[in-house]
VEXFILO-811829 format. One line per field, with one value per residue: x, y, z of N, C-alpha, C in turn; residue number from 1; residue in one letter. Coordinates in steps of 0.001 Angstrom, whole numbers, plus 500000, padded with zeros to 6 digits. Example, Ala and Ser with C-alpha at 12.3 -4.5 7.8 and 13.67 -1.06 7.14 Angstrom:
2
nu <- 513190 | 512850
nv <- 494310 | 497750
nw <- 507800 | 507080
cau <- 512300 | 513670
cav <- 495500 | 498940
caw <- 507800 | 507140
cu <- 513200 | 512900
cv <- 496700 | 500030
cw <- 507800 | 507870
k <- 1 | 2
r <- A | S
***
This chain:
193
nu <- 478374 | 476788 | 475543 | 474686 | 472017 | 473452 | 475414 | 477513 | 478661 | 478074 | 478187 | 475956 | 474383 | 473447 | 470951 | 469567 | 470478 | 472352 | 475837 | 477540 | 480016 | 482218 | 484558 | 486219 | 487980 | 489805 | 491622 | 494053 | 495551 | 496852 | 498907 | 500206 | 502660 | 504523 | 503564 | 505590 | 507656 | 506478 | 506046 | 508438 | 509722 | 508541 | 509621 | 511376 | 509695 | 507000 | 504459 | 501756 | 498524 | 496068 | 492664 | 492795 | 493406 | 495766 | 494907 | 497245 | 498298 | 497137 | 497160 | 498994 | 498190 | 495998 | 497882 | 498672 | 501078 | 500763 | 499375 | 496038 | 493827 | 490336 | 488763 | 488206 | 485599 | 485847 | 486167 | 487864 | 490302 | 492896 | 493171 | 493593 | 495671 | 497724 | 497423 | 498230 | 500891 | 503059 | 506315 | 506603 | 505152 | 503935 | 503097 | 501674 | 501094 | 499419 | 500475 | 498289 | 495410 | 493316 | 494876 | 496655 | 495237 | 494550 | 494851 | 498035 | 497477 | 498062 | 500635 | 500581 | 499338 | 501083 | 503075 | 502127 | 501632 | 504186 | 505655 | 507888 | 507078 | 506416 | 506472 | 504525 | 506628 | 505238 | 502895 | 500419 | 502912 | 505313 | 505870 | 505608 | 507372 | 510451 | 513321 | 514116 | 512278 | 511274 | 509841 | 510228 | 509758 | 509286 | 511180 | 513020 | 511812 | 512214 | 514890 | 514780 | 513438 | 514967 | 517523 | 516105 | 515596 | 518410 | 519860 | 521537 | 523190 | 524433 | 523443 | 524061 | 523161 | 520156 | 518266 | 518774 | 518140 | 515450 | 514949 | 515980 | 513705 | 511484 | 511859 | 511853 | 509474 | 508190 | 508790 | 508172 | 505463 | 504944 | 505383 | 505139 | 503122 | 502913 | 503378 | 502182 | 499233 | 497892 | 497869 | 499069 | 498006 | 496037 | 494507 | 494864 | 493520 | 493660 | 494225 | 491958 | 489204
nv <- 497401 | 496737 | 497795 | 495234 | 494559 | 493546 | 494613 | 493710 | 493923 | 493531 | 492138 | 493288 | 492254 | 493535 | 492599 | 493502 | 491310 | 489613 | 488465 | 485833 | 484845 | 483384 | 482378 | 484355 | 484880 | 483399 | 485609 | 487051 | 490232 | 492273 | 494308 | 492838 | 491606 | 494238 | 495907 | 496148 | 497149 | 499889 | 500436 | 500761 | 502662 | 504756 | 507355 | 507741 | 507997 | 510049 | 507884 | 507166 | 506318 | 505339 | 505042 | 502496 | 501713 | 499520 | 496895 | 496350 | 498664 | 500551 | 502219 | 503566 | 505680 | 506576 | 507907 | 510125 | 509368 | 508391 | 509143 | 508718 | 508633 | 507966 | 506498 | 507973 | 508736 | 507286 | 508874 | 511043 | 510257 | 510169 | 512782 | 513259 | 511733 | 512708 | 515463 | 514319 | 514651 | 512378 | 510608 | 508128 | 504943 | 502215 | 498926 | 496588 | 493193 | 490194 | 486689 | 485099 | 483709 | 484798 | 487760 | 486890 | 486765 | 489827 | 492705 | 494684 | 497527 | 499544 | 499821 | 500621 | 503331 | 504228 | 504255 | 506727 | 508649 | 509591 | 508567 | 506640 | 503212 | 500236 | 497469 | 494043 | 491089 | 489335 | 487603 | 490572 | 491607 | 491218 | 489723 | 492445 | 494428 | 495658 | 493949 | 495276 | 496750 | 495686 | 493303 | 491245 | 490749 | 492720 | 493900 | 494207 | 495889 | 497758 | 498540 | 498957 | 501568 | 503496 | 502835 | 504796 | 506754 | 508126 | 507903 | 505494 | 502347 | 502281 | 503848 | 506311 | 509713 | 510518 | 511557 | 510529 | 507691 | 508181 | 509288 | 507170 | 504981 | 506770 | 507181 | 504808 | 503031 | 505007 | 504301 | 501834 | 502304 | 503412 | 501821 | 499582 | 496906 | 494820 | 491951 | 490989 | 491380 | 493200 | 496549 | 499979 | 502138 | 502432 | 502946 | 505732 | 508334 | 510977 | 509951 | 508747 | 510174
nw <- 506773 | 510012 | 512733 | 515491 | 517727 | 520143 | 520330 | 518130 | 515135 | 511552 | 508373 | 505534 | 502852 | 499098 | 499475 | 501802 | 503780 | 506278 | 505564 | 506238 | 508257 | 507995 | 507359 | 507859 | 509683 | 509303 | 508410 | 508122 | 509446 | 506567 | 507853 | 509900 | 509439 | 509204 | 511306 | 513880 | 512824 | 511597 | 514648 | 515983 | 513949 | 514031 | 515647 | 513506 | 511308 | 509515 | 510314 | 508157 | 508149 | 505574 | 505188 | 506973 | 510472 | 511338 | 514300 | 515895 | 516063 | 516909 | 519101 | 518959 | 517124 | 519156 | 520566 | 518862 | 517774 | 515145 | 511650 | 511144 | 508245 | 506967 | 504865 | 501334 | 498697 | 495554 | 493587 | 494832 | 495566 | 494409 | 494757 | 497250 | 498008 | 497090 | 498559 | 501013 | 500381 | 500188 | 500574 | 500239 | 499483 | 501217 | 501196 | 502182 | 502007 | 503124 | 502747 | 501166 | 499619 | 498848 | 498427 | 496778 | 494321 | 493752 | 492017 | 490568 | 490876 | 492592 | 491902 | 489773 | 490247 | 492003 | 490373 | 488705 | 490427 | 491023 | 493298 | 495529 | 495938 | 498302 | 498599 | 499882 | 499186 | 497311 | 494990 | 494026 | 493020 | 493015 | 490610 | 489328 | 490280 | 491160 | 493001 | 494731 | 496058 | 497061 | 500346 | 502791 | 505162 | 508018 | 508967 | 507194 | 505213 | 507113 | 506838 | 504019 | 503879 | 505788 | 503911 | 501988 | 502926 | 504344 | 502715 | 501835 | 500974 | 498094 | 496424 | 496420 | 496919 | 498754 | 497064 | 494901 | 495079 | 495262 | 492839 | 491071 | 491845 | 490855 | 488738 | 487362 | 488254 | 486389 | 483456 | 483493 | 483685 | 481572 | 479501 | 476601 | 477065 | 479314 | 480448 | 478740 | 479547 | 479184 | 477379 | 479259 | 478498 | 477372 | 479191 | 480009 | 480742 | 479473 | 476766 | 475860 | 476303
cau <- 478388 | 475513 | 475481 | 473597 | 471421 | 474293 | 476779 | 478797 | 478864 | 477727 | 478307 | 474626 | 474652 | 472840 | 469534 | 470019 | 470791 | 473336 | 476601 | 477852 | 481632 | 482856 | 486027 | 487279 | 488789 | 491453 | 491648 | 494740 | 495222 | 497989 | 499708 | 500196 | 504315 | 505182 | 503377 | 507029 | 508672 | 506209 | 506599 | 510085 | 510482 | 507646 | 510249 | 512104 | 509076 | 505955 | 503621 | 500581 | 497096 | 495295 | 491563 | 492936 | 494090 | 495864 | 494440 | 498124 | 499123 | 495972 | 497908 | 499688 | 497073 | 495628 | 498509 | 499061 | 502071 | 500977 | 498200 | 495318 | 492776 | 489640 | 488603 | 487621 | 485116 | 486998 | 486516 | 488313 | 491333 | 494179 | 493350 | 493859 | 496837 | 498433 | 497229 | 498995 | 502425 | 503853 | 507894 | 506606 | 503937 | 503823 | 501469 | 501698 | 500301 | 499596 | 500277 | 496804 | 494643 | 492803 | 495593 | 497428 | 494358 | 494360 | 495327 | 498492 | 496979 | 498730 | 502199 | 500303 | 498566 | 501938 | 503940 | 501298 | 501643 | 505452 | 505699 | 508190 | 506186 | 507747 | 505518 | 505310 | 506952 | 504208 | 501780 | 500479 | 503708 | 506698 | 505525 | 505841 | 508081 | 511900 | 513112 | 514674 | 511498 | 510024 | 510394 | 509033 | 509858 | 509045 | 513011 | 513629 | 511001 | 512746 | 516157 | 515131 | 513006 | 516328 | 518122 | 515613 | 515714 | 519164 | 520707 | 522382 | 522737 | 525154 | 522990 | 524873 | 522240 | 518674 | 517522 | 519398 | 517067 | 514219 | 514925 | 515930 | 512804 | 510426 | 511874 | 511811 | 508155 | 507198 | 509058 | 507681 | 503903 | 504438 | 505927 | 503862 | 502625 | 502860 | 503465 | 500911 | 498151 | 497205 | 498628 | 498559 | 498443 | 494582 | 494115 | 494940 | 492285 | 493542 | 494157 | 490609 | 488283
cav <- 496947 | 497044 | 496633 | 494060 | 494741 | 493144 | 495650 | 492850 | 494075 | 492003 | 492810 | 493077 | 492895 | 494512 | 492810 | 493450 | 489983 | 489401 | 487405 | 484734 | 485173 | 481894 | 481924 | 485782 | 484484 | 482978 | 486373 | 487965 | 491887 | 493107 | 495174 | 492085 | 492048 | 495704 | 496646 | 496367 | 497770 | 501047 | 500747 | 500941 | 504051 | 506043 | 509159 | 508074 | 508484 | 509952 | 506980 | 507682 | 505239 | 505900 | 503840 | 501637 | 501493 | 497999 | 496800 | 496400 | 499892 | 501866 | 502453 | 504608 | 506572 | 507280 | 508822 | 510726 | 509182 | 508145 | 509955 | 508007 | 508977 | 506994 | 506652 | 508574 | 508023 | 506894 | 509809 | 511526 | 509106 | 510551 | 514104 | 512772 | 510725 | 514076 | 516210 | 513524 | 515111 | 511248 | 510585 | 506778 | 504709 | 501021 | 497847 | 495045 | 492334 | 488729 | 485684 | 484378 | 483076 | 486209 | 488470 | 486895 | 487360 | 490854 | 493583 | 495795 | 498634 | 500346 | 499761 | 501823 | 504522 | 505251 | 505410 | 507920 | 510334 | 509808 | 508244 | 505367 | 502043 | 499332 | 496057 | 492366 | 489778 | 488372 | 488323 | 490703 | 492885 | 490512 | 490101 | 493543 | 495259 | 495022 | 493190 | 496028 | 497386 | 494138 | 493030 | 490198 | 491063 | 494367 | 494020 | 493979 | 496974 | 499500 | 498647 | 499712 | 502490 | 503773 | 503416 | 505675 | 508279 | 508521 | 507811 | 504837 | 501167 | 501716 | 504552 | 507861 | 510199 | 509807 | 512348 | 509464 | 506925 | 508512 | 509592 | 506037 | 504397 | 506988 | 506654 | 503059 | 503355 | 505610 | 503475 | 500544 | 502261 | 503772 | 500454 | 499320 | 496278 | 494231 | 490942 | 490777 | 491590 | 494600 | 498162 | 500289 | 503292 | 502550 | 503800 | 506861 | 509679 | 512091 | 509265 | 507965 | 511020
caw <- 508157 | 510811 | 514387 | 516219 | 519104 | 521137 | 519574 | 517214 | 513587 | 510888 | 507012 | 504722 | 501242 | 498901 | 499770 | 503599 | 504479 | 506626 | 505386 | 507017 | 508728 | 508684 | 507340 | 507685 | 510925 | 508586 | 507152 | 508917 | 508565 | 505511 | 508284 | 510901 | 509534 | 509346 | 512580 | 514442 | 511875 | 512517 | 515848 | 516038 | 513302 | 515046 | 515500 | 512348 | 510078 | 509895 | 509251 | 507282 | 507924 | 504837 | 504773 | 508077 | 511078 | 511673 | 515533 | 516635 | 516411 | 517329 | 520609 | 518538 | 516504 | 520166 | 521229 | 517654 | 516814 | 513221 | 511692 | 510154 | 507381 | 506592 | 502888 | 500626 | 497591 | 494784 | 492946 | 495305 | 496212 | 493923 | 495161 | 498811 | 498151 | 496343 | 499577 | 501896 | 500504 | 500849 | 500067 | 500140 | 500243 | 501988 | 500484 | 503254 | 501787 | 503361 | 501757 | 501366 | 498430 | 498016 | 498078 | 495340 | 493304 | 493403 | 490896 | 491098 | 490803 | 493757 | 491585 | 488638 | 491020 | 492768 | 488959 | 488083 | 490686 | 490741 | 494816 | 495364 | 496394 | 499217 | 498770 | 500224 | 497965 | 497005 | 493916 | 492723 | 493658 | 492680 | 489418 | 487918 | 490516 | 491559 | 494303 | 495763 | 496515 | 497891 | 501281 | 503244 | 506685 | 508621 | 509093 | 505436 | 504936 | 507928 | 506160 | 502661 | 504274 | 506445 | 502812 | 500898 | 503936 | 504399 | 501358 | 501917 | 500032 | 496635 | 495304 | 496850 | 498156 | 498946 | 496054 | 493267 | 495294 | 495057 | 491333 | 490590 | 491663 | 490220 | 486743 | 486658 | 488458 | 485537 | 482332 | 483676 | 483543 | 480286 | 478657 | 475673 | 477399 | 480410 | 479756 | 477707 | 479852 | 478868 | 477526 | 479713 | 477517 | 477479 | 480924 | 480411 | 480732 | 478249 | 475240 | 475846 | 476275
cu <- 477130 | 475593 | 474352 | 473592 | 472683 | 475750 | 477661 | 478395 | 478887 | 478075 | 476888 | 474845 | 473345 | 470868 | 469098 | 469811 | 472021 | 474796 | 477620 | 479158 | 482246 | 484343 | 487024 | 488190 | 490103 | 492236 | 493304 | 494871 | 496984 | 499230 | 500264 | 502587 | 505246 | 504651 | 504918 | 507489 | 507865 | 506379 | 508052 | 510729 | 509489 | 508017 | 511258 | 511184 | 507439 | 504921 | 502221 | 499366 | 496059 | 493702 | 491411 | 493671 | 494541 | 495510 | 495849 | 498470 | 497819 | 496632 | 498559 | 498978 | 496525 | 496520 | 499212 | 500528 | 502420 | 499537 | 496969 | 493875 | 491805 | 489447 | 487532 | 486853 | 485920 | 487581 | 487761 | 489660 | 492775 | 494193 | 493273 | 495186 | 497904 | 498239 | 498039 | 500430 | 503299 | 505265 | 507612 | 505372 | 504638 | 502947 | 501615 | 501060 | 500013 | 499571 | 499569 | 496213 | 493986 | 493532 | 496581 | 496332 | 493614 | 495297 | 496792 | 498175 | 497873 | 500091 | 501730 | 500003 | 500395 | 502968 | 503630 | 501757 | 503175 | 505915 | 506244 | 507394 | 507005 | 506438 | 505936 | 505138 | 506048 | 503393 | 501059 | 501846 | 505133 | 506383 | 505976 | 506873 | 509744 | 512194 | 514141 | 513642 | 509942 | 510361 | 509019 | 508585 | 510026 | 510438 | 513519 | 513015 | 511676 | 513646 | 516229 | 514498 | 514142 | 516819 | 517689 | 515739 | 517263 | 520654 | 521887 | 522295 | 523592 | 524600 | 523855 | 523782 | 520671 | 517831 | 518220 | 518373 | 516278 | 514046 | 515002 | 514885 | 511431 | 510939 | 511683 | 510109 | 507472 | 507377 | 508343 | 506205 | 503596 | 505169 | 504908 | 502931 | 503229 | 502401 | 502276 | 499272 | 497202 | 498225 | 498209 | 498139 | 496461 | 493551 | 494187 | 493913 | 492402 | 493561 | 492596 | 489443 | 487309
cv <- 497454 | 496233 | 496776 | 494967 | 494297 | 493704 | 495129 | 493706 | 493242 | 492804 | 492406 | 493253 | 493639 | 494089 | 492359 | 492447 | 489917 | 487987 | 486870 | 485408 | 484510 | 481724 | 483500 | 485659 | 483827 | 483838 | 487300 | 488965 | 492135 | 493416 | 494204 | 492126 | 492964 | 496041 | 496764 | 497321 | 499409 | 501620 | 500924 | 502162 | 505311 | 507321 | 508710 | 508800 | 509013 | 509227 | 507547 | 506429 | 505831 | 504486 | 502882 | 501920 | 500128 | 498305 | 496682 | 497549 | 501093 | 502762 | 504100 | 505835 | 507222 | 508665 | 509864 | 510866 | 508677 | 508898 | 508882 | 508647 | 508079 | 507171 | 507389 | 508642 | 508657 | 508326 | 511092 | 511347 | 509686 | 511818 | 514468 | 512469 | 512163 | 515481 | 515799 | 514555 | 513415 | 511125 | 509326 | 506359 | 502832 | 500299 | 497095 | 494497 | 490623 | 488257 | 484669 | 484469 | 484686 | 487891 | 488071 | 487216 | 488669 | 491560 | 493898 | 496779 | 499782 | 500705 | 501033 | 503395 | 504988 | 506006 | 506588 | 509386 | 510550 | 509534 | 507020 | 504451 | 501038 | 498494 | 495001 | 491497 | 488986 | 488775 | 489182 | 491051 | 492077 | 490072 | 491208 | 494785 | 494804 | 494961 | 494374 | 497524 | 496432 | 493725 | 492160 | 490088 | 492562 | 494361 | 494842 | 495875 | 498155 | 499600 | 499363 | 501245 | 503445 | 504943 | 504429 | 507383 | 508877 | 508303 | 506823 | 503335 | 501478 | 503101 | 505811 | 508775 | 509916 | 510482 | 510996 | 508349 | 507057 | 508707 | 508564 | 505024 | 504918 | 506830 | 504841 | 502809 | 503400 | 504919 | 502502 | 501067 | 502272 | 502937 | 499954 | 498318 | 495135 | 492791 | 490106 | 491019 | 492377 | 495892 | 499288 | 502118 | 503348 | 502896 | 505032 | 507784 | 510335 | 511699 | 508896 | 508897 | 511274
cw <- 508846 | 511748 | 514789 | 517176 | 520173 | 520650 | 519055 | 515952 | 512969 | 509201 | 506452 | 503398 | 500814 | 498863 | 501309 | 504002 | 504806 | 506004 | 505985 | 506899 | 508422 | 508477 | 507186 | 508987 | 510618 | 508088 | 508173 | 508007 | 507766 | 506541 | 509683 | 510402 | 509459 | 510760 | 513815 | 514090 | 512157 | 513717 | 516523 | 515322 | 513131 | 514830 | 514039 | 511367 | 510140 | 509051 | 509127 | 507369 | 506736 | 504897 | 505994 | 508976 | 511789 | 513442 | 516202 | 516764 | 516369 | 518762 | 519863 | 517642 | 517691 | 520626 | 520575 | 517455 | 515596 | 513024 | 510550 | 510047 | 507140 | 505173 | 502964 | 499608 | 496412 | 493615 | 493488 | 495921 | 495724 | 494272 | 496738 | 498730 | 497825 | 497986 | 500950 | 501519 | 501085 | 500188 | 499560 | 500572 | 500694 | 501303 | 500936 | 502500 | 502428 | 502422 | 501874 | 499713 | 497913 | 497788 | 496622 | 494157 | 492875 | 492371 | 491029 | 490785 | 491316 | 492961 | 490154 | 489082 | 491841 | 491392 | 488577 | 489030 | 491486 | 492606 | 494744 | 496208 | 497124 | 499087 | 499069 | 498878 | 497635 | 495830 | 494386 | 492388 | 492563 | 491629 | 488204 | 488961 | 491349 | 492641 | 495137 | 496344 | 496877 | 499093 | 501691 | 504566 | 507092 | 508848 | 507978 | 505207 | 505930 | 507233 | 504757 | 502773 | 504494 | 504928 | 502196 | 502044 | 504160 | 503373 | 501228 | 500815 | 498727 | 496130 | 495440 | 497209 | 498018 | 497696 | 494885 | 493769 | 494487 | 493038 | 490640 | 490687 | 491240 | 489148 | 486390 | 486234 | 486566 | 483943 | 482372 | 483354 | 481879 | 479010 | 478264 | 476059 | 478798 | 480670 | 479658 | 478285 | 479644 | 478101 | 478366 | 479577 | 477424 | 478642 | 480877 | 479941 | 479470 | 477022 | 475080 | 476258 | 474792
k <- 1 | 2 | 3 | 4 | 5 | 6 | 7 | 8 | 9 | 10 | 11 | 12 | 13 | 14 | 15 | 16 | 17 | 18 | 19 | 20 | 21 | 22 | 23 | 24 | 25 | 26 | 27 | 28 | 29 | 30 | 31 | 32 | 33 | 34 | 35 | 36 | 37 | 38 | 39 | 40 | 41 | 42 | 43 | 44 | 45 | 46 | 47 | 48 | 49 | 50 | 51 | 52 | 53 | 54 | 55 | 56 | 57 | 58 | 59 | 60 | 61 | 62 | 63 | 64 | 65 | 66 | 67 | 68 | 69 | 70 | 71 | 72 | 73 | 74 | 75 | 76 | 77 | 78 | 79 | 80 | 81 | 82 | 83 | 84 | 85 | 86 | 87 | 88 | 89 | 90 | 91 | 92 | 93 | 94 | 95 | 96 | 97 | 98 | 99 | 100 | 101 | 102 | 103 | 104 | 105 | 106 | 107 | 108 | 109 | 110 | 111 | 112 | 113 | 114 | 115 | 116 | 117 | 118 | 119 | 120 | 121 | 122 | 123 | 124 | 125 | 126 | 127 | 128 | 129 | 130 | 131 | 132 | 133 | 134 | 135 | 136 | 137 | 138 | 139 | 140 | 141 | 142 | 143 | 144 | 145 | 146 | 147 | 148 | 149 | 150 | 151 | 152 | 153 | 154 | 155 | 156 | 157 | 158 | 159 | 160 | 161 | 162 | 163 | 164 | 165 | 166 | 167 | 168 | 169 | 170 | 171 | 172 | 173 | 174 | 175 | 176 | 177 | 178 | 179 | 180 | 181 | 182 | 183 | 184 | 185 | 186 | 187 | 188 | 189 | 190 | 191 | 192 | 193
r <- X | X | X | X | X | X | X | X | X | X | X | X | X | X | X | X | X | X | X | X | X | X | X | X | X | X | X | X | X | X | X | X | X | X | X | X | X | X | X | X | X | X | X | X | X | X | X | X | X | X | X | X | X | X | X | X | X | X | X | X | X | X | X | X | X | X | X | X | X | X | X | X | X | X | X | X | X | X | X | X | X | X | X | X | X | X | X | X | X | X | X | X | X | X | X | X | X | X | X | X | X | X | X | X | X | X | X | X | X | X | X | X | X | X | X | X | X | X | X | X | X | X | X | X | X | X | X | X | X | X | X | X | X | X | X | X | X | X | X | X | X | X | X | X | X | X | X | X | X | X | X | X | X | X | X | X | X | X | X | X | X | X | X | X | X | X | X | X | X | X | X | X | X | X | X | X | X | X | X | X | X | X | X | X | X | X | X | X | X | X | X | X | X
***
């Protein structure tokens, strides 16, 4: 990014030419159908901005009722996320062209460091994770939130939750392959040194 003489911001690549906007105006932000749903469990939970703060709930970052982090370089990202101390993480996603064509990554990075994951129904997410940790509406997302905090929903207390969606989490990472895309046994640091 680099601001203009008339203080707009423009993005430059890497041979400082400015690139054109034209269609990020279609681009709505990830956090446009949970922002309620934060705003509403404010004193239930303490939310965590890691990298962003969505523009609807800066109101609330002002007045430090969620706390938000900017990024970190990458090398440094899992020894942030581990410093957070999180119970849960969040992955809003819109349902837009270039969100379905992303990774899950996020569903591997939370198995790893053993943190249950709440994502929108949507590729990449609904794919490789269970629908009781998919939601499509910031409704849907306080309700299973609620459940994992106070131990409600079929499971009996919030520690069998939590225990039930990191073991799945972690079977599911360390399952020989992933239909068929990959193993993901070849990621790991200490087999591949």
């Amino acid at each position: 990014m680099k601001k203009q003489p008339d203080g707009t911001e423009v993005w430059i690549n890497e041979d400082n030419q400015v690139v054109p906007e034209a269609e990020t105006t279609l681009i709505k932000d990830d956090f446009d159908e949970v922002c309620d749903c934060i705003r509403s469990t404010v004193n239930d939970f303490q939310w965590v901005m890691f990298g962003h703060c969505p523009p609807k709930i800066e109101d609330l970052a002002k007045k430090g009722k969620i706390e938000v982090h900017g990024g970190v370089p990458l090398l440094n990202y899992a020894s942030m996320l581990e410093n957070l101390q999180l119970q849960a993480i969040v992955a809003p996603i819109a349902d837009i062209e270039f969100n379905r064509c992303k990774s899950f990554i996020k569903t591997m990075e939370c198995a790893a460091i053993g943190v249950p994951l709440y994502a929108s129904n949507y590729e990449p997410y609904k794919r490789v994770m269970p629908k009781e940790q998919l939601f499509t509406t910031g409704d849907e997302l306080k309700d299973k939130l609620m459940k994992l905090k106070f131990g409600t929903g079929g499971y009996g207390s919030s520690t069998s939750i939590y225990k039930k969606i990191i073991d799945a989490q972690w079977k599911w990472l360390n399952s020989p392959c992933h239909e068929g895309d990959f193993d993901l046994k070849n990621f790991w640091l200490e087999d591949n040194i």
